[in-house]
C-alpha positions, -999 to +999 in steps of 0.1 A: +000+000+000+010+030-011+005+066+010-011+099-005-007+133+011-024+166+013-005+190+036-015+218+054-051+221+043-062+251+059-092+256+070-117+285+087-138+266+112-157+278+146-144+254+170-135+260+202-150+248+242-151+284+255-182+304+243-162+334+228-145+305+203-183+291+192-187+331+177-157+332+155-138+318+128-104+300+138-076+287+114-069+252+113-042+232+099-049+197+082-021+174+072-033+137+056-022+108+051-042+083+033-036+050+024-039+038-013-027+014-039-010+034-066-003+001-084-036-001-103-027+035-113+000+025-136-017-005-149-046+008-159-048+053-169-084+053-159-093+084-140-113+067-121-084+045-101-064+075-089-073+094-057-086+130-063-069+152-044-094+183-054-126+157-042-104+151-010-097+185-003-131+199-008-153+172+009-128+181+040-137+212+037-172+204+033-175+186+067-155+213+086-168+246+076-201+233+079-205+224+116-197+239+150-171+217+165-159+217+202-127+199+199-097+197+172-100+156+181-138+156+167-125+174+136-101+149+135-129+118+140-152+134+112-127+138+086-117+103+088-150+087+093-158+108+056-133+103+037-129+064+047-165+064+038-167+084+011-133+073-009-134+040+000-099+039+019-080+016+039-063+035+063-060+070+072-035+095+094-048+132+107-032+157+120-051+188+130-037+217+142-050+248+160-024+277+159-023+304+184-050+281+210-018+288+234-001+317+233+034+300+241+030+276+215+030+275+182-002+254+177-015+223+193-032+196+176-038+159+175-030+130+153-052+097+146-046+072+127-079+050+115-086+021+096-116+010+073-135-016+093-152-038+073-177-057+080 
């Protein structure tokens, strides 16, 4: 298995536990991982074998901008629940960030790692 990345998908969501954060846009950072086999791309050119990193990129988008989240680790759980879902994929990593959420860090963020489970 092969891996795919996007990196640094950023993102304007209202996310946040304190009720000043649920009344404002706040950047996040998305970097993914995503588990795919690039060997049926060079034996076959159909477009339909390769992983669209445009239909990635805007169904993540999709999913964040359009719901209030509380926590960057329920970001993180609805991304990968859509795009295993949605893309059909094996295994996924997320990171998501949150810069400035402390002002002595850089950003924080969490990372999860999920697989597909079949049933």
């Amino acid at each position: 298995m092969d891996i795919i990345l996007i990196e640094e998908l950023t993102i304007m969501a209202v996310i946040g536990v304190y009720d000043w954060e649920q009344n404002r846009l706040q950047k996040l950072i998305l970097n993914l991982e995503m588990g795919w086999e690039n060997q049926i791309i060079t034996d076959n050119n159909d477009s339909k074998t390769y992983l669209n990193y445009e239909k990635v990129s805007e169904s993540v988008l999709s999913v964040v901008s359009c719901k209030r989240f509380s926590l960057i680790e329920n970001v993180a759980e609805a991304v990968a629940e859509r795009l295993i879902s949605q893309f059909q994929l094996p295994w996924i990593r997320i990171k998501v960030s949150k810069p400035g959420a402390v002002p002595q860090a850089l950003s924080v963020g969490v990372i999860i790692e999920r697989k597909c489970q079949k049933e």
